[in-house]
N, CA, C and O atoms as a Tripos MOL2 file, in Angstrom:
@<TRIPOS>MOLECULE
protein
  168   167    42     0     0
PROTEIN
NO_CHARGES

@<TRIPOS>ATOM
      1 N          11.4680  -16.4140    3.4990 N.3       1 UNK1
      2 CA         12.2720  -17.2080    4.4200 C.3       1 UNK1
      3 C          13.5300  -16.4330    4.7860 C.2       1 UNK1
      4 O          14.0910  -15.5640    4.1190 O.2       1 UNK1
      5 N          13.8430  -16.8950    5.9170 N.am      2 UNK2
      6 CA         15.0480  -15.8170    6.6250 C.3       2 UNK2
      7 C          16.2450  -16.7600    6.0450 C.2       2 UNK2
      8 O          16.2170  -17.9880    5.9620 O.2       2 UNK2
      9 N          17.3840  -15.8200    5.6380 N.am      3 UNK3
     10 CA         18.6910  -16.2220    4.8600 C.3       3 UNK3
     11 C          19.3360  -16.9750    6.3440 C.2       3 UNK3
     12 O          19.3550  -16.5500    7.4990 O.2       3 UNK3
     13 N          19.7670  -18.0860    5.8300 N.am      4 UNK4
     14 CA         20.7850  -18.6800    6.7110 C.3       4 UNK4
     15 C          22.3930  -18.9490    6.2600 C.2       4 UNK4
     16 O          23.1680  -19.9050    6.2970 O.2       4 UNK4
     17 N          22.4260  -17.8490    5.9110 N.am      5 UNK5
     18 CA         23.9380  -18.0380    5.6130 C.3       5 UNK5
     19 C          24.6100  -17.1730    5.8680 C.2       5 UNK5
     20 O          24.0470  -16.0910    6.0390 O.2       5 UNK5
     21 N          25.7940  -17.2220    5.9830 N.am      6 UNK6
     22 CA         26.7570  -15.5930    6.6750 C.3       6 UNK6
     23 C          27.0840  -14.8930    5.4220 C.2       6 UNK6
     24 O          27.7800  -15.3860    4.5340 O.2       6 UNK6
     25 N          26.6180  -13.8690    5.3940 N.am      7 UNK7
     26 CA         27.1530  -12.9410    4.3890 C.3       7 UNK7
     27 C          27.6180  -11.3660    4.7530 C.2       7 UNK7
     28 O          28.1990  -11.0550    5.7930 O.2       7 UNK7
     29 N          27.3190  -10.6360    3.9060 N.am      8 UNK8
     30 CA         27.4160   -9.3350    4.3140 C.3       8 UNK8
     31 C          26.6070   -8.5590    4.2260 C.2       8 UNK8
     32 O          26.3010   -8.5750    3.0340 O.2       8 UNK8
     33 N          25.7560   -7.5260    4.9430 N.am      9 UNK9
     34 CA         24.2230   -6.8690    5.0250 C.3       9 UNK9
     35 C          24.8250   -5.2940    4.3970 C.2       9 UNK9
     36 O          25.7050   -4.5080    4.7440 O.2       9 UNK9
     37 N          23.4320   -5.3800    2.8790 N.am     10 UNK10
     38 CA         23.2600   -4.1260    2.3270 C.3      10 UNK10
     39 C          22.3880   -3.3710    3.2100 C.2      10 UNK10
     40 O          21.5600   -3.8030    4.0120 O.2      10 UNK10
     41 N          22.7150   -2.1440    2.9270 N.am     11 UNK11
     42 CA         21.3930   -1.2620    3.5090 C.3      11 UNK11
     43 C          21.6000   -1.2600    4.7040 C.2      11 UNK11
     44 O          20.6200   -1.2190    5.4480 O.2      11 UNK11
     45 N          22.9540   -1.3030    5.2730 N.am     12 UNK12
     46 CA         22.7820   -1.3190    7.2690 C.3      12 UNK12
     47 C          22.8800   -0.3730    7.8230 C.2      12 UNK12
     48 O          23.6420    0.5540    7.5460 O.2      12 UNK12
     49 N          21.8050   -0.4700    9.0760 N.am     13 UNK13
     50 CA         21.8020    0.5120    9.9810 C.3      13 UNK13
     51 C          22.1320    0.5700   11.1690 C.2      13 UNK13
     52 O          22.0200   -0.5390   11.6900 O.2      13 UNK13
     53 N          22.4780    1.3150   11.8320 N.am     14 UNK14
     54 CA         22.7970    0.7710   13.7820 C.3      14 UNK14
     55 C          21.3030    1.6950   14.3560 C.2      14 UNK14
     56 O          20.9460    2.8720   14.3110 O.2      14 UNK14
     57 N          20.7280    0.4010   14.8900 N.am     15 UNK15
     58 CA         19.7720    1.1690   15.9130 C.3      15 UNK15
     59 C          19.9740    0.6700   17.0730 C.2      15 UNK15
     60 O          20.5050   -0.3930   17.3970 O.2      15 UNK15
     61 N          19.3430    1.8190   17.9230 N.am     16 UNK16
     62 CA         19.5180    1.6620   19.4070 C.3      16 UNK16
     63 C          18.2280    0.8160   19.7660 C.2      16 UNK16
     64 O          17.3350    0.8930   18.9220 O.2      16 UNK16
     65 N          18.0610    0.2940   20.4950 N.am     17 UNK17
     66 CA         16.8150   -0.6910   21.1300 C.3      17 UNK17
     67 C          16.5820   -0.3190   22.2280 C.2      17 UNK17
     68 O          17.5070    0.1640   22.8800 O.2      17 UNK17
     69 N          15.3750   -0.4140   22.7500 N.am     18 UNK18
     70 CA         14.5720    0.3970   24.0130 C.3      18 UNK18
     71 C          15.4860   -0.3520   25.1310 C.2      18 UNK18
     72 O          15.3500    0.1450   26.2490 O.2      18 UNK18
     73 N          16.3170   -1.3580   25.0620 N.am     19 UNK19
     74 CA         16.9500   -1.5520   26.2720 C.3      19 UNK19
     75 C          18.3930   -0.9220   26.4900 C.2      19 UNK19
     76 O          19.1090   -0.9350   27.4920 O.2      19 UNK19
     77 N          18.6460   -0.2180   24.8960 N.am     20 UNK20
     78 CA         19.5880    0.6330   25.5270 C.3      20 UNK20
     79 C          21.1530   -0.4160   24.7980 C.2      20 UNK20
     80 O          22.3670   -0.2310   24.8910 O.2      20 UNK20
     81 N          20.2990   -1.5150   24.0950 N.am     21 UNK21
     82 CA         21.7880   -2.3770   23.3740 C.3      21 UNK21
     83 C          21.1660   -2.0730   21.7320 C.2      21 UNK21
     84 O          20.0310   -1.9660   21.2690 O.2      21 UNK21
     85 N          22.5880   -2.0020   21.1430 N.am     22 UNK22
     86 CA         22.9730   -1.6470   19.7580 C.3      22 UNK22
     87 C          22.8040   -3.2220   18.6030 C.2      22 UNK22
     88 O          23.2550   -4.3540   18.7790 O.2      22 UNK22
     89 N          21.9610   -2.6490   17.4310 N.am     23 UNK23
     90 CA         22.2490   -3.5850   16.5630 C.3      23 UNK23
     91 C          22.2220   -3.0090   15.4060 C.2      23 UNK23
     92 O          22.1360   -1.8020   15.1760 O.2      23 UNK23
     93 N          22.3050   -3.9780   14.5850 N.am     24 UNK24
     94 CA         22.6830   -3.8810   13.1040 C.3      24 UNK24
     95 C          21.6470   -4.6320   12.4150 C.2      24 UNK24
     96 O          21.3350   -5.8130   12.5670 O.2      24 UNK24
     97 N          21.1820   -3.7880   11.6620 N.am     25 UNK25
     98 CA         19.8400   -4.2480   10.7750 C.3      25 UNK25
     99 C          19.7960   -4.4250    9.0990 C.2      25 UNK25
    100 O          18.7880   -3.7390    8.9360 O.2      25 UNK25
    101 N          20.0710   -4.7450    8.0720 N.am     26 UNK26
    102 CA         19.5130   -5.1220    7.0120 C.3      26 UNK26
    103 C          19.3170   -5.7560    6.0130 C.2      26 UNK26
    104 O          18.3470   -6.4640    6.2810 O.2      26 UNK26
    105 N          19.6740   -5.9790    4.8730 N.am     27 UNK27
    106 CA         19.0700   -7.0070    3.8820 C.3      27 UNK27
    107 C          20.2890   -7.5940    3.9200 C.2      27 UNK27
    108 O          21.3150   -7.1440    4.4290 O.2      27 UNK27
    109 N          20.0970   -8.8120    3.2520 N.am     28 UNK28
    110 CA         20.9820   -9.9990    2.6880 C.3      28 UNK28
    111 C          21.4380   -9.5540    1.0720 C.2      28 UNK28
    112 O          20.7000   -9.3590    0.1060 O.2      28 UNK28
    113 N          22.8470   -9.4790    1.1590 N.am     29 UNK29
    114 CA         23.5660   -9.4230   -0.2690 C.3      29 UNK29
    115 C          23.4350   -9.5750   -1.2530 C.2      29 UNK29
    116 O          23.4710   -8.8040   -2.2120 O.2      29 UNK29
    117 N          23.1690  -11.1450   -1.1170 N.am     30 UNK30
    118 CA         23.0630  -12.2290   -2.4080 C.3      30 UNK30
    119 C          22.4010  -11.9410   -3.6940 C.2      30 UNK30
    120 O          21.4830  -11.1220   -3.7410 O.2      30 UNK30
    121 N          22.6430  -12.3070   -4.3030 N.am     31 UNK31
    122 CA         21.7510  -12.0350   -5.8080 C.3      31 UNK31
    123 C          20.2970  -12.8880   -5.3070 C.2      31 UNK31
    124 O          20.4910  -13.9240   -4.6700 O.2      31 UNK31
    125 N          19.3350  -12.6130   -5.4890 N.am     32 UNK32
    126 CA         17.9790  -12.8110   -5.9650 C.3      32 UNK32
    127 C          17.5270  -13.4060   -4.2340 C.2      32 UNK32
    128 O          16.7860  -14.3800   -4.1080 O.2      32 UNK32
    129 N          18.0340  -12.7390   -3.1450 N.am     33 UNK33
    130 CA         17.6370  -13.1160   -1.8180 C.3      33 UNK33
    131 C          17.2500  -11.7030   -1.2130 C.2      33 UNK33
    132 O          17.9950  -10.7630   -1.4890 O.2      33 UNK33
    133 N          16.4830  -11.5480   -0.6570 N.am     34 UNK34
    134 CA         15.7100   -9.7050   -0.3800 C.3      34 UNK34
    135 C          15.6100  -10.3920    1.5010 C.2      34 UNK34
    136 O          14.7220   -9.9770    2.2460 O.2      34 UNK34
    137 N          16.6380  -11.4150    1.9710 N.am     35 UNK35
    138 CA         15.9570  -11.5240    3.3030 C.3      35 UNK35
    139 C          16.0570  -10.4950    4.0680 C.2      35 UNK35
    140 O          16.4850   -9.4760    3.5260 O.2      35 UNK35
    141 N          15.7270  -10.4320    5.4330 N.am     36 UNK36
    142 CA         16.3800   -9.0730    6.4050 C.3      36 UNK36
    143 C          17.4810   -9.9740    7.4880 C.2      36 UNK36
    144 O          17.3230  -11.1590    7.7810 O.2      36 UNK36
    145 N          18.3450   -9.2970    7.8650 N.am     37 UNK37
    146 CA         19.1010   -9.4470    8.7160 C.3      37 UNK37
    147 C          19.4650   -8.8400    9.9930 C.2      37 UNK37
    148 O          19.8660   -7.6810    9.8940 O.2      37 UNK37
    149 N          19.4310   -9.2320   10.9210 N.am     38 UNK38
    150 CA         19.3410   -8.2680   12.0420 C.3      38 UNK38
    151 C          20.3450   -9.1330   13.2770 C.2      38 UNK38
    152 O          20.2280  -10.3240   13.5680 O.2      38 UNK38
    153 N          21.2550   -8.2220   13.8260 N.am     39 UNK39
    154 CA         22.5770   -8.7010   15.0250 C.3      39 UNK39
    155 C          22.9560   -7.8450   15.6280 C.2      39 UNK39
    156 O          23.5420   -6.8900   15.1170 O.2      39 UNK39
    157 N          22.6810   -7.9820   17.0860 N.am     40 UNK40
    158 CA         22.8080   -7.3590   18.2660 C.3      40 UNK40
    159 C          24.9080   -7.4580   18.2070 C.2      40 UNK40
    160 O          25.7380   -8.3500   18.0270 O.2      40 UNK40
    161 N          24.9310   -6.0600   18.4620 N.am     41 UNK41
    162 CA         26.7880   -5.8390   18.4930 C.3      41 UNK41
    163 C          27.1400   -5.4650   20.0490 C.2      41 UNK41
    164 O          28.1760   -5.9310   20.5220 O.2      41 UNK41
    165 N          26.1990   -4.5350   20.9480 N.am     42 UNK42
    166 CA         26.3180   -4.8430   22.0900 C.3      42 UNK42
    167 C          25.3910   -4.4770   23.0930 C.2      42 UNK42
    168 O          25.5730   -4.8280   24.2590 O.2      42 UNK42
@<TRIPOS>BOND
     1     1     2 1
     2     2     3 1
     3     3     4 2
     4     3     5 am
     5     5     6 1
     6     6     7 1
     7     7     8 2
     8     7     9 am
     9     9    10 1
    10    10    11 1
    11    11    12 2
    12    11    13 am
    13    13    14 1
    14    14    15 1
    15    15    16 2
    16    15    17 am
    17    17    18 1
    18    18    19 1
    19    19    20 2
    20    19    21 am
    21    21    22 1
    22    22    23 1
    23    23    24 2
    24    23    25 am
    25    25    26 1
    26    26    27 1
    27    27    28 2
    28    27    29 am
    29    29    30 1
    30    30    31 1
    31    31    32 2
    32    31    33 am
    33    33    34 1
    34    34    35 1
    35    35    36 2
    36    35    37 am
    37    37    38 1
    38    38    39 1
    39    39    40 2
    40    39    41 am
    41    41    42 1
    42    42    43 1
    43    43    44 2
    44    43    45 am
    45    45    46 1
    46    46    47 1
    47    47    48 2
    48    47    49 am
    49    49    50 1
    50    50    51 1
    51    51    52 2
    52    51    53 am
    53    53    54 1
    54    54    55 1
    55    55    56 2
    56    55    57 am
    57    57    58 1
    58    58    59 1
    59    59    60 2
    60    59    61 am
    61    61    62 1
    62    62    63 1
    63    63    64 2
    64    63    65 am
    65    65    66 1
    66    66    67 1
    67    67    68 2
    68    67    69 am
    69    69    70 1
    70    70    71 1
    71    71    72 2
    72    71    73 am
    73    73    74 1
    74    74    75 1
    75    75    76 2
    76    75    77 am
    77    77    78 1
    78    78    79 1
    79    79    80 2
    80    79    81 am
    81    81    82 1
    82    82    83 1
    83    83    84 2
    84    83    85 am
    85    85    86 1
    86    86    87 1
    87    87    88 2
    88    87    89 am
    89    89    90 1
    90    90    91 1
    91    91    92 2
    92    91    93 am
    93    93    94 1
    94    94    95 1
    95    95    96 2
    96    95    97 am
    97    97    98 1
    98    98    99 1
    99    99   100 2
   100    99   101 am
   101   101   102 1
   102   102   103 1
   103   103   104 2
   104   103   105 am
   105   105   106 1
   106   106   107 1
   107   107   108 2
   108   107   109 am
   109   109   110 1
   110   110   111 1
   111   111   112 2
   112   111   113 am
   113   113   114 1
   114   114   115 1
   115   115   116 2
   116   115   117 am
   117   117   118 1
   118   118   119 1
   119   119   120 2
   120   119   121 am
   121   121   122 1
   122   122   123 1
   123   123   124 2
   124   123   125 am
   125   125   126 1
   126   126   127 1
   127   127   128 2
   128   127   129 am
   129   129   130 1
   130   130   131 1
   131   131   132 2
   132   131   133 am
   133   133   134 1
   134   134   135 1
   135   135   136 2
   136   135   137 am
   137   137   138 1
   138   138   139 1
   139   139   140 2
   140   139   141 am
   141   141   142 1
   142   142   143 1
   143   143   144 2
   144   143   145 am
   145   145   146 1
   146   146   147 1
   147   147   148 2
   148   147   149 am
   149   149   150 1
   150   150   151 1
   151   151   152 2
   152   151   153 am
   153   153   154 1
   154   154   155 1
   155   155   156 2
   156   155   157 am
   157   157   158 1
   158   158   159 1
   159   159   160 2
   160   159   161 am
   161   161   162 1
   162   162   163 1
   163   163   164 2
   164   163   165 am
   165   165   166 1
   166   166   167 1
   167   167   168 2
@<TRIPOS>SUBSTRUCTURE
     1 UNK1         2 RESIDUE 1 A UNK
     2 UNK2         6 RESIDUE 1 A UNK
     3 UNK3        10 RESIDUE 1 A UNK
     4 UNK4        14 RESIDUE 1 A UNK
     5 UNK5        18 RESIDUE 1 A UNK
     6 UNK6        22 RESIDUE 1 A UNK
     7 UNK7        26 RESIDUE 1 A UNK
     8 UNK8        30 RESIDUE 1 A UNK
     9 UNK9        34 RESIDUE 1 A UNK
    10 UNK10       38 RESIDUE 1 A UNK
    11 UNK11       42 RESIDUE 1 A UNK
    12 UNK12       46 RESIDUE 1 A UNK
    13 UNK13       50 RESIDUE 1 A UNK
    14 UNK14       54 RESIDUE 1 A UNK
    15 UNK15       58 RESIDUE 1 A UNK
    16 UNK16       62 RESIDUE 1 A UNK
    17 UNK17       66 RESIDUE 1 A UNK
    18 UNK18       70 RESIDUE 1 A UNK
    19 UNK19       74 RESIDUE 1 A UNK
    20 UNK20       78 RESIDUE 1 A UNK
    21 UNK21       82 RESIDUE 1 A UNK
    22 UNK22       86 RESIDUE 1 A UNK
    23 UNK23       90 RESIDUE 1 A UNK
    24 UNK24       94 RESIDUE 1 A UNK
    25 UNK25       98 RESIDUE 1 A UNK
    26 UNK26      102 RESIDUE 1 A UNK
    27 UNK27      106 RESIDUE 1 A UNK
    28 UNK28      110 RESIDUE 1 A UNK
    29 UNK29      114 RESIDUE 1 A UNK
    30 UNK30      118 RESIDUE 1 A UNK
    31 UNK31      122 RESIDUE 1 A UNK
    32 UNK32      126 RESIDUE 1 A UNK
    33 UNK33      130 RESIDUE 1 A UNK
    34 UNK34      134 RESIDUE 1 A UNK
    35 UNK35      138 RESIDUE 1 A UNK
    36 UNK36      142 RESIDUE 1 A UNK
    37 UNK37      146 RESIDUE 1 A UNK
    38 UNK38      150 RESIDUE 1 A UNK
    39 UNK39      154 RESIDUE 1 A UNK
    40 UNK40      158 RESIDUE 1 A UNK
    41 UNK41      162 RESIDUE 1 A UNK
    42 UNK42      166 RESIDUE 1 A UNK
């Protein structure tokens, strides 16, 4: 299940997306939560 809570993402990366906008990709913080996280920055 995808984390619904605001935290802070381990493991992040900035990728570019075939349209040419930037995001931020990876796991959820939390102790014993492995979700992925992913947010378009622009």
């Amino acid at each position: 299940m995808k984390c619904k809570n605001t935290v802070l993402v381990r493991s992040a990366k900035k990728i570019v997306m075939s349209n040419g906008r930037t995001r931020i990709s990876g796991t959820c913080s939390r102790e014993n939560c492995d979700g992925k996280l992913s947010k378009i920055i622009s």
